[in-house]
C-alpha positions in Angstrom: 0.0 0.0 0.0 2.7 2.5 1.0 4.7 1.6 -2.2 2.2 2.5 -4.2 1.1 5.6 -2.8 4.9 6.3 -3.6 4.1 5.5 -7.5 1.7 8.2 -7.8 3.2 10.4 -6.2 6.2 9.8 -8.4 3.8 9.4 -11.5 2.6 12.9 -10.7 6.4 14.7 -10.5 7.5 12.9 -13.7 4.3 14.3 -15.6 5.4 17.6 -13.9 8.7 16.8 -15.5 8.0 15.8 -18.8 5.7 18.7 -19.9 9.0 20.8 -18.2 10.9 19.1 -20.8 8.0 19.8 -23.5 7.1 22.6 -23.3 9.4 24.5 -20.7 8.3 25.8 -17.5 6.6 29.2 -18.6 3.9 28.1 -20.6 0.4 29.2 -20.0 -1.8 27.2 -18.1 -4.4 26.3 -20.8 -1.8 24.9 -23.2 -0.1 23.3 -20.3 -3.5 21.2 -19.3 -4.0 20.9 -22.7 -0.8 18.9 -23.0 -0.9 17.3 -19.9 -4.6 15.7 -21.3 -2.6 13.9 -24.1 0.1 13.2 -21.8 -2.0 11.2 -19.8 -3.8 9.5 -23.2 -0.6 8.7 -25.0 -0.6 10.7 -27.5 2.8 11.8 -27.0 4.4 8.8 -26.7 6.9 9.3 -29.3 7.6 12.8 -28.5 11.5 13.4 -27.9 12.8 14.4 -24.5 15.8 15.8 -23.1 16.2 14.2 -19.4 18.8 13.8 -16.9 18.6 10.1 -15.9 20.7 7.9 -13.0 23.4 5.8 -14.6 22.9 2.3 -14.3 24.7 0.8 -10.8 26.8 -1.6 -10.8 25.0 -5.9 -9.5 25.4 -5.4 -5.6 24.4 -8.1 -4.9 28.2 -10.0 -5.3 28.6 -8.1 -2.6 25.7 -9.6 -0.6 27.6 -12.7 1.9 26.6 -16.3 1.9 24.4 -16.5 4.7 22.0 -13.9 3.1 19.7 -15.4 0.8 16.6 -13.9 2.1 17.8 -10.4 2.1 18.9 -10.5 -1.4 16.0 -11.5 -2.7 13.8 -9.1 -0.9 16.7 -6.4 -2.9 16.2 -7.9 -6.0 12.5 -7.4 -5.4 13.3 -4.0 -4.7 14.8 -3.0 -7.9 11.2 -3.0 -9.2 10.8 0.2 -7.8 14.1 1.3 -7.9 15.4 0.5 -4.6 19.1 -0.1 -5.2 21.3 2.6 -4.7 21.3 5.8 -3.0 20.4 8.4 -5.8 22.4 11.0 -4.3 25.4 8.8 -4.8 24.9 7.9 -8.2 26.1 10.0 -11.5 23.6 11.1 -14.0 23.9 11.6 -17.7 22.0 13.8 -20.2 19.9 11.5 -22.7 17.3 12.4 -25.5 14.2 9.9 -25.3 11.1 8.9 -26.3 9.0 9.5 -23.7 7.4 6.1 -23.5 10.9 5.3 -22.9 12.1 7.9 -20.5 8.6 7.7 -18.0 9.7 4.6 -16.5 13.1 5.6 -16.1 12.3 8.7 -14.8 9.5 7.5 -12.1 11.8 4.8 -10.7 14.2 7.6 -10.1 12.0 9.4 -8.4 10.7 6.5 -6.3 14.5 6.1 -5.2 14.7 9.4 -4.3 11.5 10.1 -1.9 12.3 6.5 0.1 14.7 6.9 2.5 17.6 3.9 2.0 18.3 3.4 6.0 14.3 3.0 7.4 14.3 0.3 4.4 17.2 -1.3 4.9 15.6 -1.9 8.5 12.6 -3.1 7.2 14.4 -5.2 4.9 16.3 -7.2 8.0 13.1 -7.2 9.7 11.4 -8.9 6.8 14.4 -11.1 6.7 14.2 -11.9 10.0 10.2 -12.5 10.7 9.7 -14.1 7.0 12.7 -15.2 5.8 13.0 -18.9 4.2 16.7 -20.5 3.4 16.6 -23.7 1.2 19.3 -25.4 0.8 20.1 -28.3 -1.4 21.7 -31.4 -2.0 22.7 -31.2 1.3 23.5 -34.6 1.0 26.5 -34.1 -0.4 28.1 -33.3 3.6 26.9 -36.6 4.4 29.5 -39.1 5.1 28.5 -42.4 4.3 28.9 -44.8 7.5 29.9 -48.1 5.1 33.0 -45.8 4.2 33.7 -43.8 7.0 37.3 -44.6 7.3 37.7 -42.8 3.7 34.7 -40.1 4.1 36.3 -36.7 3.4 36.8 -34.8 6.8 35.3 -31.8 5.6 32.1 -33.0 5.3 31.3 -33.7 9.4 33.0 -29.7 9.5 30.2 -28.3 7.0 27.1 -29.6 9.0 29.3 -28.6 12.1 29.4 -24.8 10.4 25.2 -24.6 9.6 24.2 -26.2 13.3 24.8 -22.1 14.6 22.9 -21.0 12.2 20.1 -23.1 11.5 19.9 -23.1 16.0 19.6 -19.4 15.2 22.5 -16.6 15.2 23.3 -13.8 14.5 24.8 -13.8 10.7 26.7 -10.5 9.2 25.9 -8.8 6.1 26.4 -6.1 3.9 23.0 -4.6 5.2 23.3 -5.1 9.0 22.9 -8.0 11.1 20.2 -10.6 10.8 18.9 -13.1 13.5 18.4 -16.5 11.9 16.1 -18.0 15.3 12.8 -17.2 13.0 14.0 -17.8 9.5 12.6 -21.6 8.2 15.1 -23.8 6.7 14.4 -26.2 4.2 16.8 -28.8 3.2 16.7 -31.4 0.5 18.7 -34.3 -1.0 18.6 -37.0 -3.0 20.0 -39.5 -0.3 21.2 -42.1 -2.8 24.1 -43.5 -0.8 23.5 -42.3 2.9 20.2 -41.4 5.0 18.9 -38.6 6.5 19.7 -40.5 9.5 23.4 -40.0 8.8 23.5 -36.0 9.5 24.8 -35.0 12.7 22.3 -35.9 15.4 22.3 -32.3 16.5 21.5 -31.2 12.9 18.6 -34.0 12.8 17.4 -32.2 15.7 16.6 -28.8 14.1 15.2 -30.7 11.1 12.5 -32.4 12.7 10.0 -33.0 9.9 11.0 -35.0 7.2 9.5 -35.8 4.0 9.8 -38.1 0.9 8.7 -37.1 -2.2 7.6 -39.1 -4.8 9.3 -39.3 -8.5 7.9 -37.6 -11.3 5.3 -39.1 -13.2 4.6 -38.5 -17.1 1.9 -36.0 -16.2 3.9 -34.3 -14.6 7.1 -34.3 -17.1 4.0 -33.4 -19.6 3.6 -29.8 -17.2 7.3 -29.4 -17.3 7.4 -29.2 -21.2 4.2 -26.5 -21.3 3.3 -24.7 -18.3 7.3 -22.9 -17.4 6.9 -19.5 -19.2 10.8 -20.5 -21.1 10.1 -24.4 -20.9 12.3 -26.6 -23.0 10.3 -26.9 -25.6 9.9 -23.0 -26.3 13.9 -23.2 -25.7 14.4 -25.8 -28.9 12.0 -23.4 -30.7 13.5 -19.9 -30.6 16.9 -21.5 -31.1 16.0 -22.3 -34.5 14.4 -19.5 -34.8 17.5 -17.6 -35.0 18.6 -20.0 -38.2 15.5 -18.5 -39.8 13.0 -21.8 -39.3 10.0 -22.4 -37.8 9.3 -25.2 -35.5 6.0 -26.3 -33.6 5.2 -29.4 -31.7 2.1 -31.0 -31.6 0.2 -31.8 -28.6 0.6 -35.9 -29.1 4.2 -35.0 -29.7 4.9 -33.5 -26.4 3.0 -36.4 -24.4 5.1 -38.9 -26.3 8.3 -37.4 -25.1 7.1 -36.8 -21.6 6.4 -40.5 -21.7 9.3 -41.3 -23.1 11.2 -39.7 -20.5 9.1 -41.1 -17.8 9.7 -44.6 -19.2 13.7 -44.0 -19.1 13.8 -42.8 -15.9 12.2 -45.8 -14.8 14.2 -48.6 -16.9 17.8 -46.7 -15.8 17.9 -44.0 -13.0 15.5 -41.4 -12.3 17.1 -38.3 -12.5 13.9 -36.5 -12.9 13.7 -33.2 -15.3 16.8 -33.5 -16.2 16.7 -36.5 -18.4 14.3 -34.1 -20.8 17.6 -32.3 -21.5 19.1 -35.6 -22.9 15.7 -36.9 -24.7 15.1 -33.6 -26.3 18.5 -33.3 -27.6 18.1 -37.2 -29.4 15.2 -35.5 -30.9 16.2 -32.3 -32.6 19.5 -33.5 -33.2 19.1 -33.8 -37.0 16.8 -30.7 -37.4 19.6 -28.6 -35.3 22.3 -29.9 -37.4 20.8 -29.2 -40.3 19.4 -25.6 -39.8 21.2 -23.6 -41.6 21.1 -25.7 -45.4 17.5 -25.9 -44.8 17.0 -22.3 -44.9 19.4 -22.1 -48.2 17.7 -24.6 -49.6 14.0 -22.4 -49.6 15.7 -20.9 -52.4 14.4 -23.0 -54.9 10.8 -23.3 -54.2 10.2 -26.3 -56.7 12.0 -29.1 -55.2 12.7 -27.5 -51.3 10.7 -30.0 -49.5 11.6 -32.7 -51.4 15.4 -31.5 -50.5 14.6 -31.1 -46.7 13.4 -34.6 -46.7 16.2 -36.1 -48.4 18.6 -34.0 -45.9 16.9 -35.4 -42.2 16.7 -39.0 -41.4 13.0 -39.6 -41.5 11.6 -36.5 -42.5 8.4 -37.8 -44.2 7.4 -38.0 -40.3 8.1 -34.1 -40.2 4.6 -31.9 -40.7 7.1 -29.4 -43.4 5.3 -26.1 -44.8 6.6 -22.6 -46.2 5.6 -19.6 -44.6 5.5 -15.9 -46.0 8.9 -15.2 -47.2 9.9 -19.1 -48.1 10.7 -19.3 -44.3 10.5 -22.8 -43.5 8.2 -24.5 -41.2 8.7 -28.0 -39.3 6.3 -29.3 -37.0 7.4 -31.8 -34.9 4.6 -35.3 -34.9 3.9 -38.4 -32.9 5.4 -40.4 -35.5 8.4 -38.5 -36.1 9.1 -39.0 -32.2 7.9 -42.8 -32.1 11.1 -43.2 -34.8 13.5 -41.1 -33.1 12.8 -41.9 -29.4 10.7 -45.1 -29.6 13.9 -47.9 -28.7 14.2 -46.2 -25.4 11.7 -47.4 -23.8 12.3 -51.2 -24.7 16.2 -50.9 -24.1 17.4 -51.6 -21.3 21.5 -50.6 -22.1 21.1 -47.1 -21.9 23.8 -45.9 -20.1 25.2 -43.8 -23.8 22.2 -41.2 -22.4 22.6 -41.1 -18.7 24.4 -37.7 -17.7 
């Protein structure tokens, strides 16, 4: 709520600001409301500017220590609204702008400059403190296995020994102040392949009293993976050949075959979750990436392009291939064309060539 009372506030000055910069400050009143009425419907957003806007600050947060996860993230929040860097510390420069492009510059500015850095750098530690939540993974990697003690790499015991203070609550340094880690939640996870939970320090065990197993990824899930992330791995395989001037799309049946593909490997060999869609979708595309940039050169000649494309990739008859505007390629990825490619993985059982 206070944050955005601060926006239009700020909103307000930069208007101020920009019909300065339009007009200059003497201009009558009824010209200057007239203005400030297209202002405010748009109609000036390509109007040129001259304004005197912070230069951008150097990535604080390599400065930020170790032990403060939360607080960083509640920075990087921050720089929404421009919360980074003192303004008074930082150097302006002179630059000419649209003003669509120079009102968001110029109200994050000014939302910098009405907030006072050191009452939210307090709040900031208090947030820390009160809601803070550290997850930390693979943490069983520190776990000596028992079987092997004799050879266990003594480092390992000193580690957990290092996060007991902590995760007990202490009072951990940073660049902001101090923060007291008795509230924060910690989270841990592992895969626990070769040791048990049971293995930690008994001590540590003791501030990590609720334990939970979680069960492996199914093919509906793997199916979510592929679609719902805004930059999913599908849309990643996409624009990359994008930028070799082709157009790829994959069909809905297409996508469930390799999330059950996937699913079935990780069954047959090791389940190493998500990240055996890496290796799978890598098999698949590998003749389509490889021979990107030909297939554009060969749109050339429109008479016999597809037949060329289909006599350049293994089993392109399976491929759904089109010509967009322009004689820009277009390859749409089928069930069938993944039953050829990815179809022996699920009945072999030597796969070890695709484990990572």
């Amino acid at each position: 709520v206070e944050t955005e009372k601060l926006r239009k506030q700020a909103e307000e000055t930069v208007e101020d600001l920009l019909l300065d910069s339009l007009m200059g400050e003497t201009t009558q009143k009824t010209t200057r409301n007239s203005f400030k009425a297209m202002l405010q419907t748009g109609a000036l957003e390509e109007n040129m500017v001259d304004v005197t806007i912070n230069k951008t600050p150097p990535d604080t947060r390599r400065n930020v220590g170790v032990n403060s996860t939360a607080l960083a993230a509640f920075f990087d929040q921050m720089k929404v609204v421009g919360f980074q860097q003192d303004p008074k510390m930082m150097a302006t420069e002179k630059k000419k702008l649209k003003i669509s492009e120079a009102r968001p510059l110029l109200i994050e500015q000014e939302l910098a400059r009405l907030v006072e850095l050191p009452d939210l750098y307090e709040r900031a530690l208090k947030s820390a403190e009160e809601n803070g939540i550290v997850f930390i993974d693979e943490i069983d990697k520190i776990v000596a296995n028992p079987e092997s003690r004799s050879n266990a790499d003594a480092s390992d015991e000193g580690v957990q020994r290092d996060l007991l203070p902590i995760i007990e609550g202490s009072e951990i340094e940073t660049k902001y102040g101090k923060v007291q880690t008795s509230k924060i939640l910690f989270i841990c996870a592992g895969a626990f392949h070769t040791v048990s939970p049971s293995d930690l320090l008994p001590e540590l065990q003791g501030r990590l009293p609720i334990r939970v197993e979680l069960k492996g990824l199914t093919e509906d899930d793997m199916y979510r993976i592929l679609t719902e992330p805004e930059t999913n791995i599908i849309k990643q395989h996409v624009e990359m050949l994008a930028t070799e001037g082709l157009k790829v799309h994959f069909t809905d049946d297409a996508i469930r075959k390799i999330a059950q593909v996937t699913s079935k490997v990780n069954e047959n060999i090791e389940n190493i979750g998500a990240r055996r869609l890496f290796t799978i979708m890598e098999k698949l595309m590998e003749d389509v990436s490889f021979d990107a940039p030909e297939i554009k050169k060969l749109c050339k000649d429109t008479k016999r392009r597809k037949k060329a494309i289909e006599e350049m990739i293994p089993n392109a008859n399976l491929l759904d291939i089109s010509f967009a505007a322009g004689d820009t390629p277009v390859i749409g990825i089928t069930k069938s064309y993944v039953d050829e490619l990815l179809g022996e993985l699920i009945v072999e059982k030597d796969l070890s060539h695709f484990i990572l």
